[in-house]
N, C-alpha and C positions, 0 to 999 in steps of 0.2 A: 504494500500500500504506500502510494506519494506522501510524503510531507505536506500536509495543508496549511498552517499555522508555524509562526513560530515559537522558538520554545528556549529556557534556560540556556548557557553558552558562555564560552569566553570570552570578557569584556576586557576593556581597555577601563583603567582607576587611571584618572590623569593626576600626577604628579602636585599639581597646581590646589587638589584640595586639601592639602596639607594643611596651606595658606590661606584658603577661602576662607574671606570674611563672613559669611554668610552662613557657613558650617561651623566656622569656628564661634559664632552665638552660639550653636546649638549645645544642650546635653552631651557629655559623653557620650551615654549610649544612644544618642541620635545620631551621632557621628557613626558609630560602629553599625548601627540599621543600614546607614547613607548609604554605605559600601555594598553591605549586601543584600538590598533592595536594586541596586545594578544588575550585581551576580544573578539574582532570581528573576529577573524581568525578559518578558522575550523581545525578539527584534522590535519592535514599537515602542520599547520602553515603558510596558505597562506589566502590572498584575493587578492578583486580587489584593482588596484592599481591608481585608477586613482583619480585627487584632487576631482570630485565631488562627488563619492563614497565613498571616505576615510572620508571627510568632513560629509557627511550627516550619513555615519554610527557612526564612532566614534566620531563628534566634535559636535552634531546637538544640543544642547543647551549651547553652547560657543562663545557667540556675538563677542568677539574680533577674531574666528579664519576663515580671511577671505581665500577667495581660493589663492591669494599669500601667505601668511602666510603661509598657509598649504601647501603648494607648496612646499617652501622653508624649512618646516620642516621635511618632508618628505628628501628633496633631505641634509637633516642636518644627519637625521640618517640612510641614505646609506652610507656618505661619513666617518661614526664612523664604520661602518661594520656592524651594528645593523640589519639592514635589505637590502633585496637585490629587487632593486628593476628592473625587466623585462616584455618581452611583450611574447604574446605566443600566438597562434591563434589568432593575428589583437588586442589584450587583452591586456592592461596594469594590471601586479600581482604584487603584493608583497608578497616576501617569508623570513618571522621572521628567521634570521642564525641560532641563538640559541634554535630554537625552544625546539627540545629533551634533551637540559641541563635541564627542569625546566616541562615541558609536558611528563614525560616519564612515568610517572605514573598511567597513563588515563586508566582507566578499558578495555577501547575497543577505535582503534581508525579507522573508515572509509577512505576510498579513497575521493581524493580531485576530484570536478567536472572540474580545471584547472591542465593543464600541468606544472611538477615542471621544475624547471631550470636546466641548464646544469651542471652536477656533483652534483644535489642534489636525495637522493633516503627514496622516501615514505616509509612510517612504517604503514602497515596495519593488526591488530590483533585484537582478541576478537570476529569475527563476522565469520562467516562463509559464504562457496562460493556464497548465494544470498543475501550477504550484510546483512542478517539477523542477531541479536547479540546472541553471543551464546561461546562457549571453545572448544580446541581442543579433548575434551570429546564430546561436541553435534556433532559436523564432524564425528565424529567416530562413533556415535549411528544411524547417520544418512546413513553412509554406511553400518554399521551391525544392521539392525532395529530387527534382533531376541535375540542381544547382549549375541550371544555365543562367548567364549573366542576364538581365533583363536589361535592357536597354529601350532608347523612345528616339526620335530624330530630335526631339528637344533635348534630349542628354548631351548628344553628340554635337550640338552646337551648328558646325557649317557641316558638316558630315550628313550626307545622305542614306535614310533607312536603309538603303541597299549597301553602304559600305557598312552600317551598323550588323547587317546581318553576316556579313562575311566576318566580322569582330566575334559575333555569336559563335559563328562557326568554329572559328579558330581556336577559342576559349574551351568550347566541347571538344575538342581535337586534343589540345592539353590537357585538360582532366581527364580523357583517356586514357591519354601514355601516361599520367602520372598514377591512374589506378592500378594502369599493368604493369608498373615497377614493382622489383623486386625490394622487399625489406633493406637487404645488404649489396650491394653490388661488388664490395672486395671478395663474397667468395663466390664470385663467378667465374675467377681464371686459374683457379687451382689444379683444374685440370690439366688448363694449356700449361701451369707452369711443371708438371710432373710428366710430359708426354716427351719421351725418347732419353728418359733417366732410368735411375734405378728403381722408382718408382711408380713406374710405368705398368702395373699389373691389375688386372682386373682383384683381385684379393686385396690389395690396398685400397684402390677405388673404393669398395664397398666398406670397409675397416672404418676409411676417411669419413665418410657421408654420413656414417653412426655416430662418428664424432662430432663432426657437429649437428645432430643432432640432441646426442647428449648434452650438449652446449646451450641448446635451446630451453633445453626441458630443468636446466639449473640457471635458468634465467642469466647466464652469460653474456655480456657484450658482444657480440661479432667482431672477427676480425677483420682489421685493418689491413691493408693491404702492404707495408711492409711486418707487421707481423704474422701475417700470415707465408708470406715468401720465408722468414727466418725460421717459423716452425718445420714447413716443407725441406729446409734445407738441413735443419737438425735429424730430421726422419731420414731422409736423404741415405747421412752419415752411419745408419743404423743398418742399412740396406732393407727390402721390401720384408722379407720375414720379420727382421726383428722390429721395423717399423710398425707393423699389425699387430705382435705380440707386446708393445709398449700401449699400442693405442687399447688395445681387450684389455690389459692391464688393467688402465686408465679408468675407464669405463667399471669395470668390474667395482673397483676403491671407490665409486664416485669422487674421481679428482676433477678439478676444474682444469688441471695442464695433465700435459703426456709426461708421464715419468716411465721408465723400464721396471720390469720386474725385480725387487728386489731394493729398488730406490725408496725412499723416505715422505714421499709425496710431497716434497716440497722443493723451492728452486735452488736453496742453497745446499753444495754440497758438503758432506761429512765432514767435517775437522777432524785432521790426522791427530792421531793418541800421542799426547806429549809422553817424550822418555823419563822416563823412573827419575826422581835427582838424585847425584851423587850421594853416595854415603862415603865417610871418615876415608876408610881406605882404599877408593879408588880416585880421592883426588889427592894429587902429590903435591897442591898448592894449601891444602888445608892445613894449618897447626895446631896442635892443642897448647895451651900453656902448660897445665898440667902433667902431660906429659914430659917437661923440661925440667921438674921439679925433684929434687933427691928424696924425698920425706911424700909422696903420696899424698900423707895426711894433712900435709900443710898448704896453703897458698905459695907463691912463688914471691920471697921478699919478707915474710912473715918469721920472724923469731921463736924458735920454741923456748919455753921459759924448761930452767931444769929444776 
């Protein structure tokens, strides 16, 4: 089911109500409401306005904010301008004044499911006429679903309807070719670049085509066209058997590159196993002091008392 209405969402707290004069009269916890009477407002900057609604939406793990409190917070930040509070269909609303100072920004914003107030006028964009989200490009594609250019001999200025229609033409000629393009166009010559090599086998062929498939199916970039030359050329190296049996490999690990059997799945390779370090007597530069000493038991320079 479409989205019809808007609803709670990520707001923009502008910085600036820090400062505001206007909030700064209010209560404390009129200030802390201010906030989250934003948070809980849908794209129109409205809800319900009534204390047990406001309360349980915005206050609902704030033990001090009883339904008077909130009552009188509420009736704190109408009486600053901050919000406007009225009834509408038997409905107690609240509608944020400022709302489009600080929400103007919003990708898309829906129709609200309550009536706005008197001299206030909703801002509905981003979605089109079945509330669906979309630009005023998707409306348009959706009225022109063959997305031929429409044109008039008034468009065209000195241009004559018959050169306009050859413009049509033209226009339908390129969104053709551009439908029958290929996604990637670097792996179109992979073929040409492996014909009269080592790689040249129907068994690699099909090995290849897996691969990138399997490249597809783990949502991989496509290659580029000098990357794709340096992988062909690394397989190359391998010759056609062991090129197949890196790429089955490959495929088997779900790796995203070709490693060989036996390799580590990754691009860097192994670090050689540093040597043992010297012990005492196989370095001829090592001294002991110790060893220089006649007495074992002593340090070297130290006086035995008799």
């Amino acid at each position: 089911m479409s989205k019809r209405f808007g609803s709670p969402g990520p707001r923009v707290l502008d910085p600036d109500l820090c400062t505001s004069p206007a909030l700064g009269a209010c209560a404390i916890g009129a200030q802390l409401l201010f906030d989250r009477l934003i948070l809980q407002a849908d794209d129109q900057g409205r809800l319900l306005g009534s204390v047990v609604m406001v309360r349980s939406r915005c206050l609902p793990m704030v033990e001090t904010a009883t339904p008077r409190r909130v009552e009188s917070w509420i009736a704190d930040l109408a009486a600053c301008g901050l919000i406007q509070k009225y009834t509408a269909d038997e409905t107690e609303l609240i509608q944020i004044v400022g709302w489009w100072d600080d929400q103007a920004g919003m990708r898309r914003a829906y129709a609200s499911k309550w009536s706005a107030p008197g001299g206030w006028e909703d801002r509905v964009y981003g979605v089109t006429e079945d509330n669906r989200p979309g630009t005023l490009a998707v409306r348009a594609a959706k009225a022109n679903p063959a997305g031929k250019v429409q044109r008039s001999a008034a468009d065209c200025g000195e241009i004559t309807a018959p050169a306009c229609a050859s413009a049509d033409a033209s226009a339908d000629a390129s969104a053709e070719e551009s439908a029958a393009a290929p996604p990637s166009a670097s792996t179109l010559d992979w073929q040409n670049e492996i014909r009269g090599g080592p790689l040249d086998t129907d068994e690699f062929r099909t090995a290849f085509a897996g691969w990138l498939a399997h490249r597809v199916e783990l949502r991989v970039k496509p290659y580029k066209s000098r990357a794709l030359k340096g992988c062909l050329s690394e397989l190359a190296s391998m010759g056609s058997a062991g090129a197949v049996e890196a790429i089955r490999h490959s495929i088997a690990k779900n790796y995203q590159g070709i490693y060989p059997p036996g390799g580590n799945g990754h691009s860097q390779a192994r670090r050689p196993t540093p040597p043992p370090p010297p012990t005492v007597s196989d370095d001829p530069h090592f001294k002991n002091p110790w060893l220089n000493v006649e007495n074992r038991g002593h340090a070297a320079g130290e006086r035995e008392i008799s």
